[in-house]
C-alpha positions in Angstrom: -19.3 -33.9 -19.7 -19.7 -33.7 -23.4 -18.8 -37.0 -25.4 -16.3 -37.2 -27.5 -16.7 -35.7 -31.5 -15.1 -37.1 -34.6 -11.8 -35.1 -34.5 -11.2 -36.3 -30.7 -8.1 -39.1 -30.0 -9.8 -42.0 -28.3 -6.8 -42.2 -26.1 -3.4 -41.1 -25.1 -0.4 -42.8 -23.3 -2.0 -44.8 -20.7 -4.9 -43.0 -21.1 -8.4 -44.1 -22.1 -10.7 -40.9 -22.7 -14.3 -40.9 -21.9 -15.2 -37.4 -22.5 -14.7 -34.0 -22.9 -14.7 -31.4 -20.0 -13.7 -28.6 -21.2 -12.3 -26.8 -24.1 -10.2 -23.2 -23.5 -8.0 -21.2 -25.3 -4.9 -22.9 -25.3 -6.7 -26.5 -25.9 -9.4 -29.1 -24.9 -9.5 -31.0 -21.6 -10.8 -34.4 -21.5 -11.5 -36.8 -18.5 -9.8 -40.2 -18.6 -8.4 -43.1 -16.9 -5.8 -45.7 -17.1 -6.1 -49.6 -17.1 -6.6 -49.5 -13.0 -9.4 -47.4 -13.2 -7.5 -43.8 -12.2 -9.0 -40.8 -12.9 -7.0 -38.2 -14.8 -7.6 -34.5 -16.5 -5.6 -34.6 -19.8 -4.6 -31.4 -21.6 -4.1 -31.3 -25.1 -3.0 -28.3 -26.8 -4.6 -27.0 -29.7 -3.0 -28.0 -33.0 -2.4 -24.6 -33.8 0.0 -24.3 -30.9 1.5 -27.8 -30.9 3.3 -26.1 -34.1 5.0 -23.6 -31.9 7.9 -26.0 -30.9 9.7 -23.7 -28.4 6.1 -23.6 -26.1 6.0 -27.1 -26.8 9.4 -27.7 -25.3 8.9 -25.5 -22.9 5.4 -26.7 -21.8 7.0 -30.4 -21.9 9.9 -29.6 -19.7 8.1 -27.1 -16.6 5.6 -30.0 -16.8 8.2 -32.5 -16.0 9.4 -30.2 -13.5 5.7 -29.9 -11.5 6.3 -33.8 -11.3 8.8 -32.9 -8.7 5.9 -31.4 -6.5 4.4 -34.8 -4.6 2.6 -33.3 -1.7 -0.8 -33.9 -0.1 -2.0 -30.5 -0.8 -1.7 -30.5 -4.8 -3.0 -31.8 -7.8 0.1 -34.1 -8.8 1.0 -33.9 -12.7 1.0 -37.7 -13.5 2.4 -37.1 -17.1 3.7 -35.5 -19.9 4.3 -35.8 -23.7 3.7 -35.5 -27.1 1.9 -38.4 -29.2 0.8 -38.1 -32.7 1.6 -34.8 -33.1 0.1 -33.8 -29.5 1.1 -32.6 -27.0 -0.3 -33.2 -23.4 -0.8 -33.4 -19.9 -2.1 -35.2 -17.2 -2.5 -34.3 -13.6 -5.2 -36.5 -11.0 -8.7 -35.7 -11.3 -10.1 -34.5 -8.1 -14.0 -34.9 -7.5 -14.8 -31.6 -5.5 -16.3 -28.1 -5.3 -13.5 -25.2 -5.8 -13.1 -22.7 -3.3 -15.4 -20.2 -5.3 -18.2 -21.9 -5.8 -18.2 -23.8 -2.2 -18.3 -20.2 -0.8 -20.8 -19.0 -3.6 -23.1 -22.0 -2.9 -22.5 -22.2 1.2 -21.5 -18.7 2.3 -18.3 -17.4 3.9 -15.9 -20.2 5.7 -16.5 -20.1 9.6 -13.4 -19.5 11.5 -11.9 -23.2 12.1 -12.2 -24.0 8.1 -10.5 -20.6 7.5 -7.9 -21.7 10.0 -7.7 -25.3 8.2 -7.5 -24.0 4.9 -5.1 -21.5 5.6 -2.6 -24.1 7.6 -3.7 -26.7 3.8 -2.5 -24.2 1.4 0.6 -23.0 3.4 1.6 -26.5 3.7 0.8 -27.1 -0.4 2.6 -23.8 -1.0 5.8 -24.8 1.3 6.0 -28.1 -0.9 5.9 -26.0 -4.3 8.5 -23.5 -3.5 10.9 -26.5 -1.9 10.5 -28.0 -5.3 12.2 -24.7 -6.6 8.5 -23.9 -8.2 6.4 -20.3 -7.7 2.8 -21.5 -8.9 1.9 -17.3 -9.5 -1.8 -18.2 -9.9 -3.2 -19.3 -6.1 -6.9 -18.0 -6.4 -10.2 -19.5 -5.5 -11.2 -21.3 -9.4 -7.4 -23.0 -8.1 -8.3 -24.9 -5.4 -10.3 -28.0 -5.5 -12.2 -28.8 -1.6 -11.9 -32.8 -1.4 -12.8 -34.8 1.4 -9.0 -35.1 2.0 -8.7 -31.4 2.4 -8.0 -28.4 -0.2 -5.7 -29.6 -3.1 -4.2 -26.7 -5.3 -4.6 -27.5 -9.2 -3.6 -26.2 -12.4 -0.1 -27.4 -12.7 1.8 -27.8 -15.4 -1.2 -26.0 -17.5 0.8 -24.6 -20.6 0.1 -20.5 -20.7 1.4 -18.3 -23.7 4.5 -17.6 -24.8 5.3 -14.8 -22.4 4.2 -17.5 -19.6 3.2 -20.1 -17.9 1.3 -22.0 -14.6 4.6 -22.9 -13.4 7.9 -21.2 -14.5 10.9 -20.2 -12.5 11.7 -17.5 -15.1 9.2 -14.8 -17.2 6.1 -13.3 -16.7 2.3 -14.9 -16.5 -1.2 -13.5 -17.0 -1.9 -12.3 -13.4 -5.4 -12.8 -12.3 -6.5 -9.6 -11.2 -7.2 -9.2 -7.1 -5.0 -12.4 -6.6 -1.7 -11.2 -8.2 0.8 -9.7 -6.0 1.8 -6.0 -6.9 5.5 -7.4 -7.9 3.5 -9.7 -10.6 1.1 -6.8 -11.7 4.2 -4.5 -12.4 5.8 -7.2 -14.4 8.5 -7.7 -11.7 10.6 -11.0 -11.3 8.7 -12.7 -8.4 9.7 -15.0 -5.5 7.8 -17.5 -3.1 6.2 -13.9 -1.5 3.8 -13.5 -4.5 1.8 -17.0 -4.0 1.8 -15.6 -0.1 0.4 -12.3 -1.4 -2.4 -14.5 -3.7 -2.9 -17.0 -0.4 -3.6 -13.3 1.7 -6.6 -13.0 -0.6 -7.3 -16.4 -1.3 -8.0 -16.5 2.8 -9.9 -12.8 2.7 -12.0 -14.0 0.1 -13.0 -17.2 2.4 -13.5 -15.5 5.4 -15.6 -12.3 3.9 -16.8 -13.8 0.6 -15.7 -11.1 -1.2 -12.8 -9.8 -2.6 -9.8 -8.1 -1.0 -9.9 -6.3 -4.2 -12.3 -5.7 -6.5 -13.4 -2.6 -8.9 -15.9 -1.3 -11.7 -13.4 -3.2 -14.5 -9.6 -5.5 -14.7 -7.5 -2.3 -14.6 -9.4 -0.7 -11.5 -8.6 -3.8 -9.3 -5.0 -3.9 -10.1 -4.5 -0.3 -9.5 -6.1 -1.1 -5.8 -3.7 -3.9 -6.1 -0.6 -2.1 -6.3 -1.6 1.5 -4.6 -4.4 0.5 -2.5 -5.3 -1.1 0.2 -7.7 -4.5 0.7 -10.9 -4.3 2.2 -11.0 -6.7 4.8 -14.6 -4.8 6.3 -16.2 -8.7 6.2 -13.6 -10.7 7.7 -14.0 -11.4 11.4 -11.7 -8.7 13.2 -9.4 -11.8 15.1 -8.5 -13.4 11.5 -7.7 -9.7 10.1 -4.5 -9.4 12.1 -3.8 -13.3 10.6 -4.4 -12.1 6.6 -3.6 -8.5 6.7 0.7 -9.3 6.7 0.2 -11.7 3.6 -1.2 -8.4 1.5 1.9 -6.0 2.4 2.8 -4.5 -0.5 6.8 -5.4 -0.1 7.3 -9.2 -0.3 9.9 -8.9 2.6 7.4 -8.3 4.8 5.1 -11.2 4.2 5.3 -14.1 6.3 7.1 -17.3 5.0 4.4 -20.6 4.6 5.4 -22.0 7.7 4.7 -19.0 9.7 1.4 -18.9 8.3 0.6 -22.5 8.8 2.1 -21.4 12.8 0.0 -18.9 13.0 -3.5 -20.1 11.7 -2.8 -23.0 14.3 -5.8 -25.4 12.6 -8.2 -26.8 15.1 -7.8 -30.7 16.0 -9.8 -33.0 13.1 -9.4 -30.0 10.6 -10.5 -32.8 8.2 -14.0 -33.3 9.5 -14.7 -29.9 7.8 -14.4 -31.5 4.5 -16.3 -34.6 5.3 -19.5 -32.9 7.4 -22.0 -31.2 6.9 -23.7 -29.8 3.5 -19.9 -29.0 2.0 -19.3 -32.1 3.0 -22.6 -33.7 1.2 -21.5 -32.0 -1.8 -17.8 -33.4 -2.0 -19.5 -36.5 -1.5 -21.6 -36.9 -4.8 -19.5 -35.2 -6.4 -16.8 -38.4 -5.9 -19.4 -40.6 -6.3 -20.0 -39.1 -9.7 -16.4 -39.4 -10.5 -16.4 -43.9 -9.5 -18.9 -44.0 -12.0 -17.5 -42.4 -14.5 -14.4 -44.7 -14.4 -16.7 -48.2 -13.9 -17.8 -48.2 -17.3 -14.3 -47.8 -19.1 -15.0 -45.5 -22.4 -18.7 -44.8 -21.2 -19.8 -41.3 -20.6 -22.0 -41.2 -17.3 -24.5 -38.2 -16.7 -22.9 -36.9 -13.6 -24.9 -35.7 -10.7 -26.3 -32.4 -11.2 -23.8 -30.4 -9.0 -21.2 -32.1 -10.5 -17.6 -30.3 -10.1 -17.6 -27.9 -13.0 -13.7 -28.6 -14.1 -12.0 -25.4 -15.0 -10.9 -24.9 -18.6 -9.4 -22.3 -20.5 -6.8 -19.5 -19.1 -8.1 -16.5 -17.5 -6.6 -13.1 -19.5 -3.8 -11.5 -17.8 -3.9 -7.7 -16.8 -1.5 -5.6 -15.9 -2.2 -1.9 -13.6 -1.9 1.2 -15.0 0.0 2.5 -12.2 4.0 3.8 -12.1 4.1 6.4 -9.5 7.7 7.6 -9.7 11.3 6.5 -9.4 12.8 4.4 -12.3 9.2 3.8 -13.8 8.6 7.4 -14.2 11.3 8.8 -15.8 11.7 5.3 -18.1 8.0 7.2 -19.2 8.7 10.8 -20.0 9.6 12.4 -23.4 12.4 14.4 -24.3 11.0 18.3 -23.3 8.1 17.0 -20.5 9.3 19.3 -18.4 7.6 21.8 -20.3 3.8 22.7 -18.3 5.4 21.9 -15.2 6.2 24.9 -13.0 4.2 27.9 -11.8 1.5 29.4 -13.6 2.1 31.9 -16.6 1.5 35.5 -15.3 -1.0 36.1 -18.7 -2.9 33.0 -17.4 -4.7 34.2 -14.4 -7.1 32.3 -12.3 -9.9 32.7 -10.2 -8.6 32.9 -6.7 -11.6 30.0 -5.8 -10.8 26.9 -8.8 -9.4 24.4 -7.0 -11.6 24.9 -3.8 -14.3 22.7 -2.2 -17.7 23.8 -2.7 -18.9 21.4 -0.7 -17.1 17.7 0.9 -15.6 15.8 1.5 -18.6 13.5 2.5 -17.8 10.0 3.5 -20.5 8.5 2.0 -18.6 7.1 -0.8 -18.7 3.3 -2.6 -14.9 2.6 -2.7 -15.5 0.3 -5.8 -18.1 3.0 -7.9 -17.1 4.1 -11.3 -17.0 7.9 -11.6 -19.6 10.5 -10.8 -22.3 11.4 -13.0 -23.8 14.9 -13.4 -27.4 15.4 -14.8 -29.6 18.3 -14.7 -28.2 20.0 -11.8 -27.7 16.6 -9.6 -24.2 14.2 -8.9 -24.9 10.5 -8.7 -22.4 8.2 -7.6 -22.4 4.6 -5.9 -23.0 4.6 -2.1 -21.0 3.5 0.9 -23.8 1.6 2.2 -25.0 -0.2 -1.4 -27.2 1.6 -4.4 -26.9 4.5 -6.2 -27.0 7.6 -3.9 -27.8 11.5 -5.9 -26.9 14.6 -4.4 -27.5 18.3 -5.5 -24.3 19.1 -7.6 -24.7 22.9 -5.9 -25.2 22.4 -2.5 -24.3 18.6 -1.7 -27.7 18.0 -0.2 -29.1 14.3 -0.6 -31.6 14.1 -3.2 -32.4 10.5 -3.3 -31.1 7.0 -3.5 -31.6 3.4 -5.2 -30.1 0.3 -2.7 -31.1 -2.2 -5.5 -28.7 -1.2 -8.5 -25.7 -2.5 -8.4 -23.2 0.4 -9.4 -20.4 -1.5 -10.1 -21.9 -2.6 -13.4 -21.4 0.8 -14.2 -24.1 3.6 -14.9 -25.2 6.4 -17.7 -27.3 9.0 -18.3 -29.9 8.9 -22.2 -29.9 11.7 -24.0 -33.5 12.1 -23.0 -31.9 12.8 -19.4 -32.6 9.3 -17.8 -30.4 7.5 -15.7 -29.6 3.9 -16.6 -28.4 1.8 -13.7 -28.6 -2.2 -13.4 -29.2 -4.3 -10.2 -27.7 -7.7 -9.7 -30.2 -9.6 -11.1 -30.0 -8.1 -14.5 -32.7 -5.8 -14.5 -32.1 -2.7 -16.1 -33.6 0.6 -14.5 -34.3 3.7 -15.8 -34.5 6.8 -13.0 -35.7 10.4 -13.2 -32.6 12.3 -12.5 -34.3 15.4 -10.4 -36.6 12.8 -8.1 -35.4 9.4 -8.2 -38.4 8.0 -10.0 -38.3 4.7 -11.2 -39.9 5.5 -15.4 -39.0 2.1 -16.2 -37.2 -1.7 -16.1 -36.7 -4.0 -18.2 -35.5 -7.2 -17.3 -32.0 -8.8 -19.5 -29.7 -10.3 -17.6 -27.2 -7.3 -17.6 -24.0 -7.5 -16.1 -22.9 -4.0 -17.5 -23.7 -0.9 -19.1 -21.8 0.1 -22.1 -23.2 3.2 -24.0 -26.4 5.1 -25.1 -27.8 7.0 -28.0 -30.8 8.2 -29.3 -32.6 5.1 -30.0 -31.4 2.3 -27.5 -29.1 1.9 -24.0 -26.3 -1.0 -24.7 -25.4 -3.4 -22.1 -23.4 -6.7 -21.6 -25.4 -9.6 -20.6 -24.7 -13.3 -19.2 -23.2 -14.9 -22.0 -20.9 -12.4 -22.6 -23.5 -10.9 -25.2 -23.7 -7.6 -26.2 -27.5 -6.3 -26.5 -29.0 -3.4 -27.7 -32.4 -2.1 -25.7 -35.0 -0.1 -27.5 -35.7 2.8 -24.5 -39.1 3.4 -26.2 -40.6 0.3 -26.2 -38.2 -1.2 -23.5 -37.6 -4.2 -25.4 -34.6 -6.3 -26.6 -33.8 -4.8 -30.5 -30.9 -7.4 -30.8 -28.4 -9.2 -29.4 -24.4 -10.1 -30.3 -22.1 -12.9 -29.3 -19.1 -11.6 -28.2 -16.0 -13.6 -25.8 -15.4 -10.4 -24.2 -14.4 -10.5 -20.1 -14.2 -6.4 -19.9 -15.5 -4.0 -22.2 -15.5 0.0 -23.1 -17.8 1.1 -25.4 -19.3 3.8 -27.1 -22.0 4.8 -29.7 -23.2 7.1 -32.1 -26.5 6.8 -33.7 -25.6 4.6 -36.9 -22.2 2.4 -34.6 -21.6 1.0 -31.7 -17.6 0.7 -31.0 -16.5 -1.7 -28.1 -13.1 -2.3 -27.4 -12.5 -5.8 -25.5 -10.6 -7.7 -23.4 -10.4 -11.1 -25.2 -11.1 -14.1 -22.2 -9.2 -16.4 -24.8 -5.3 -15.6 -23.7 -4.1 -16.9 -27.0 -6.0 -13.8 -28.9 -5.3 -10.2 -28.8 -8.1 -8.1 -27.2 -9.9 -7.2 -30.2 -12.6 -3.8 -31.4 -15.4 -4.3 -33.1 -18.0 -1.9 -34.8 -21.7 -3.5 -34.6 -24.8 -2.1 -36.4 -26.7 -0.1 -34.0 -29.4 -1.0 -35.9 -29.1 -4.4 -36.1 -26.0 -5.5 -33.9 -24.5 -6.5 -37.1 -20.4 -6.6 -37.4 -19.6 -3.5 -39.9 -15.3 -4.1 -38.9 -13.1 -5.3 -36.3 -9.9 -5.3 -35.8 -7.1 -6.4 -33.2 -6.2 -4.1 -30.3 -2.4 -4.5 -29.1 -3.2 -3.6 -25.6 -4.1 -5.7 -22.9 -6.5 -3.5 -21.1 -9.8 -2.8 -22.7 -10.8 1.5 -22.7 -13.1 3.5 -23.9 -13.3 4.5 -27.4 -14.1 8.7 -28.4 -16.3 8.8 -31.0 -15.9 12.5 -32.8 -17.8 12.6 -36.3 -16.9 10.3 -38.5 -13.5 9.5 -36.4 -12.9 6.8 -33.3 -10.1 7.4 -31.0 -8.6 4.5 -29.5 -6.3 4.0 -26.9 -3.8 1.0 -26.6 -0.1 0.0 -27.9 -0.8 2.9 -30.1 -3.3 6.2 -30.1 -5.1 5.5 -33.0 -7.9 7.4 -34.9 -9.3 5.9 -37.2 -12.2 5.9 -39.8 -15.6 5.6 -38.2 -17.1 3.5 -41.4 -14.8 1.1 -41.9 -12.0 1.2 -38.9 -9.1 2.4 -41.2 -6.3 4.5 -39.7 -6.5 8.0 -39.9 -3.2 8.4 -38.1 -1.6 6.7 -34.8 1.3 7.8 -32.5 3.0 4.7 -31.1 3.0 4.8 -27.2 6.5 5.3 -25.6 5.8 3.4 -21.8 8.1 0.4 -21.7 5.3 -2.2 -21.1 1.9 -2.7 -22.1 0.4 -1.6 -19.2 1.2 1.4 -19.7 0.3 2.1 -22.8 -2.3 4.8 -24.1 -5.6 5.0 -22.4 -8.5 6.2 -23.0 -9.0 9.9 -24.8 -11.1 12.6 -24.5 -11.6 15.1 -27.6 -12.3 18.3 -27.3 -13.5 20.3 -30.2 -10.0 20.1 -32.5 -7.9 18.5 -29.7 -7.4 15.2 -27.5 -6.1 14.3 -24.3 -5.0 11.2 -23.5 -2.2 9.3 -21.3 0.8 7.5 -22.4 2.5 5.7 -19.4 2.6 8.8 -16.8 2.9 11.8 -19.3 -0.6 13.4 -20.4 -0.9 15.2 -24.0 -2.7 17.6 -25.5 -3.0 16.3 -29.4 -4.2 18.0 -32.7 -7.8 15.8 -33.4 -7.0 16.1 -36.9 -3.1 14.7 -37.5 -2.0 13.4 -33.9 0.6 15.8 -33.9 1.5 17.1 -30.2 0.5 20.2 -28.7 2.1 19.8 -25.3 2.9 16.9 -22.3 3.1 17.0 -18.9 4.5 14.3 -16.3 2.3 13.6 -13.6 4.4 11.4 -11.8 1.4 8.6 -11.7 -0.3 6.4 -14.3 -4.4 6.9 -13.6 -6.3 4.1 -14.6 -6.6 4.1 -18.1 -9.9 2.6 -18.5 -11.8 6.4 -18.1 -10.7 9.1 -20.1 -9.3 12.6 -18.8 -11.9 15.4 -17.8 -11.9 19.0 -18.9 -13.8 22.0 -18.4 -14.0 25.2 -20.1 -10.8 26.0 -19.8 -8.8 23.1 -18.1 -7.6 19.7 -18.3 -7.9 17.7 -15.0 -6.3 14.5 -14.1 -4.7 12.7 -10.9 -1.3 13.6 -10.2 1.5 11.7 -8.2 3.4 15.1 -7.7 3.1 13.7 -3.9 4.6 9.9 -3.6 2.5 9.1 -0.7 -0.7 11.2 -2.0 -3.0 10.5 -5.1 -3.9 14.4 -5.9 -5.9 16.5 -8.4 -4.1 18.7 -10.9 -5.8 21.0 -13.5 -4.0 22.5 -16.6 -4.1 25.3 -18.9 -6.1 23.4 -21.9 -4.2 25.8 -24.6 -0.6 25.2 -23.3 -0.4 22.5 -21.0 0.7 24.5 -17.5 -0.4 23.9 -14.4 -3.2 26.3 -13.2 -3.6 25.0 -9.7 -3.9 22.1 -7.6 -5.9 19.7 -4.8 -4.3 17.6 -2.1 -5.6 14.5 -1.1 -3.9 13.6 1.3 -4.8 9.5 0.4 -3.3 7.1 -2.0 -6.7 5.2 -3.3 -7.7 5.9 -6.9 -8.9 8.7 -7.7 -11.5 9.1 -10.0 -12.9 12.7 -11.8 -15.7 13.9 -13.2 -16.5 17.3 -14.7 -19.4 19.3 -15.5 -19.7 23.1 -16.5 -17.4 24.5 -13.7 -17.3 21.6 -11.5 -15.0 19.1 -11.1 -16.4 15.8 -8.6 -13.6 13.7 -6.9 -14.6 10.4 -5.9 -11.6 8.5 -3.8 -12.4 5.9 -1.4 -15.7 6.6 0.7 -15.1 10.4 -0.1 -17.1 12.5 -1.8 -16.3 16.3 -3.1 -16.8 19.1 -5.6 -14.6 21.6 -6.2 -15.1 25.3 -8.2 -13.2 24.3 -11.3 -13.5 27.3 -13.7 -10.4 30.4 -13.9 -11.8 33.8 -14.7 
């Protein structure tokens, strides 16, 4: 706990605070306690939003409302109001572990906690919903382990305009893997969505992992909404319990007392709270919280695995994904029926594009990023962990790395080495024909951004961006940054990264650094919520978002931008991919063909489905390729006449997952699931 600074109220209401635990986007968190010595977390809002009178209101009234919710199984909201000019709020302080760190620091939940958490939040959640309340954000960082049992927090917690914690009307930042597809789609949502986020609250206990999870924010809610959850680590008799929360409809999920019916907890369900080394760890943790209301107005050095409270509002995203129906044709210009249709007769095509050269091989990462081609081999993350490289000819396995984690994404220097990182942070650099391990250098990577020339950039713990010399192998500079998800690119004198802001109350934001010296050259805000990749073409970055924008390498002035015409952010541009004096990028579901030089369209074409817009389109020598939803129940391949937009020929599926593309020469590389395939690409 940090103590208190000059600018911070000694106390409010009943309220004596001791500290500070937090400070987030929306406002600071302090700890405090009233005259009988009871613990509270107190909200304030930050001064610039206590100006905003309508979120004030509002955040007064839904708090008042959360009062209504008096159950065992949640953090009660004790009060609520606005004192000198501040508003805040105060819910009970509860001295405990939450659910993703017990599981980081313990492991997965054996299967009578699993039962007796499930039956705790069903029971929390019944309370809520009787009280005429959705919460819409049930996750792990939500719920508190006490030696009482689980208690659900972050009530009352004031969100943007466009949401918050608890709300019976509007929309709310979804946290991505936890957010029911109604929520992700920007849907009105009932009670079934907090049974949707309990689903992977409990898959996430049992298997300690994700039910969803992906390369990037937009990749998880596209599993989210067309996917399916990967329930591979949770113990086969507790699958059949879980698996009816995640069904896509919310008519189909089981109500909270069925769940708590069904879970049946073991007798003494509480002795897993109070046992054990969980149970250890709840202990100090309240013993740290008696001391620190003993001493009234004294900060106490808690114990060193002290409950970390959690500040600050995680950023909402929202899946690119529309599929048909009233989405889809809400999406299309005026004249996108144009390049659907057979093929032009003067547009002939080899009798073999479209047809498997080799695959599919289940051999597959569900979660890796696109294919990579270099020198003649594919390299792609592997079913069973690591990168895995294959001959991009003949499919033959060339090698594999079970360290790197591909996830964190992966790129080939111009030099021709790849650039993978493991989950320590080590950065590795691989011969592309062999597997050989050149170098590593170790910098606590979490991702890898973009390459040139002179250096490979990477995100690091911290959320800072650093640049890494691959001569010398050492750290040239690093850059602060309060980016959760990034895309990036670089040419030899810029680096562009476009990010997703973790601070809900800013727009997601791109900034131009010095590849020299990580230096900002120019920023500027980014309307859409998702971050993509930038094109770099010349002296001109393409970027994707509420608009397509190019705009002026040096000093990120508009060139020209084309306002996106999808209905919600969401679906807004994505990424582009520029080829010689054209782009191609995707509005909503309708993919264009655009003159580099003045944005003006070329052609469109519907493709019934919204791709992740993270990744931009591919394109060979003479096509376009994308995912299609031409097939409701199918995500497919479709290639297009580059010049005028037709169709030239297709691949089915015959599966839903993502599907992700990668082109090289004449081959295109499909990646969906644990499948693997290449197909002849080229026309004559």
């Amino acid at each position: 706990m940090i103590p208190l600074g000059p600018g911070d109220p000694l106390r409010l209401g009943p309220y004596r605070l001791a500290g500070v635990l937090g400070a987030g986007g929306m406002g600071k968190v302090y700890f405090g306690h009233d005259s009988r010595g009871h613990a509270a977390a107190i909200k304030v809002l930050l001064p610039q939003l206590a100006h905003d009178q309508g979120l004030v209101q509002r955040f007064l009234r839904e708090a008042e409302a959360a009062r209504a919710v008096t159950g065992q199984g949640v953090a009660r909201v004790l009060a609520a109001q606005t004192e000198g000019g501040r508003p805040w709020i105060a819910s009970e302080f509860l001295a405990g572990p939450t659910l993703d760190q017990a599981v980081a620091a313990y492991g997965p939940f054996l299967d009578g906690a699993v039962r007796a958490l499930a039956a705790s939040l069903a029971q929390a959640l019944r309370t809520i919903h009787a009280a005429g309340l959705i919460h819409r954000d049930l996750k792990p960082a939500n719920i508190v382990l006490t030696s009482r049992g689980p208690r659900i927090i972050d009530f009352g917690i004031a969100r943007p305009e466009h949401g918050l914690t608890l709300t019976t009307t509007g929309q709310v930042p979804v946290t991505p893997g936890y957010g029911a597809p109604e929520q992700v789609l920007g849907h009105r949502v009932g009670p079934a969505a907090d049974i949707f986020s309990l689903g992977a609250v409990l898959a996430f206990a049992a298997g300690g992992r994700r039910a969803y999870d992906g390369p990037h924010a937009a990749a998880v809610q596209y599993t989210v909404v067309h996917g399916e959850p990967d329930l591979t680590q949770v113990p086969e008799h507790l699958r059949a319990l879980i698996g009816p929360c995640l069904a896509k409809d919310p008519a189909f999920r089981p109500s909270p007392e069925q769940v708590r019916t069904a879970f049946a907890p073991p007798r003494r369900a509480e002795r897993f709270w109070q046992q054990g080394p969980l149970g250890a760890d709840i202990q100090q943790r309240e013993v740290g919280a008696r001391q620190l209301t003993t001493l009234p107005g004294t900060v106490v050095t808690p114990p060193p695995n002290r409950r970390r409270f959690l500040t600050g509002i995680a950023a909402g995203t929202a899946v690119l994904a529309a599929g048909g129906g009233s989405a889809a044709w809400l999406l299309r210009e005026p004249g996108d029926q144009k390049g659907k249709g057979s093929q032009d007769q003067n547009e002939a095509v080899d009798s073999s594009a479209g047809k498997p050269t080799w695959g599919p091989l289940a051999t597959a990462d569900p979660w890796s990023p696109p294919a990579l081609f270099v020198d003649g081999i594919v390299v792609f993350g592997a079913k069973d962990g690591g990168l895995v490289a294959y001959g991009a000819a003949d499919g033959k396995k060339r090698w594999s790395a079970v360290d790197i984690t591909p996830s964190a994404e992966y790129l080939a220097l111009p030099s021709g080495l790849i650039i993978a990182a493991d989950a320590r942070g080590t950065v590795h650099a691989f011969d592309p024909s062999t597997g050989k391990e050149e170098w590593t250098a170790d910098v606590d990577a979490t991702a890898v951004m973009a390459a040139n020339k002179a250096a490979v950039y990477l995100m690091t713990r911290g959320k800072k961006i650093c640049a890494l010399d691959t001569n010398t192998h050492k750290v040239l500079w690093r850059a602060a940054s309060s980016f959760e998800f990034v895309g990036a690119a670089a040419s030899e004198s810029h680096l562009i990264v476009h990010g997703d802001n973790a601070d809900v109350t800013k727009r997601p934001e791109v900034i131009a650094l010095d590849t020299a010296s990580g230096a900002k050259i120019w920023s500027r805000q980014s309307a859409r919520a998702i971050a993509n990749i930038p094109a770099i073409h010349g002296d001109t970055v393409v970027l994707g978002g509420k608009s397509l924008t190019a705009a002026r390498l040096k000093d990120g002035k508009n060139v020209w931008s084309v306002p996106a015409r999808s209905p919600t952010d969401s679906l807004a541009w994505g990424a582009a991919a520029v080829d010689g004096k054209h782009l191609y990028a995707i509005d909503g579901t309708t993919l264009h063909c655009r003159r580099l030089s003045d944005g003006a369209k070329v052609w469109t074409y519907d493709l019934k489905l919204a791709p992740v817009g993270y990744y931009p389109p591919r394109f060979t020598d003479r096509f376009v390729c994308e995912a299609t939803g031409e097939d409701p129940k199918s995500s497919d391949v479709v290639a297009l006449h580059k010049d005028t937009g037709k169709r030239a020929w297709g691949y089915t599926q015959h599966s839903n997952k993502q599907l992700k593309l990668e082109t090289s020469g004449n081959q295109l590389f499909l990646l969906q699931n644990q499948s693997a395939t290449a197909l002849f690409a080229s026309g004559s």
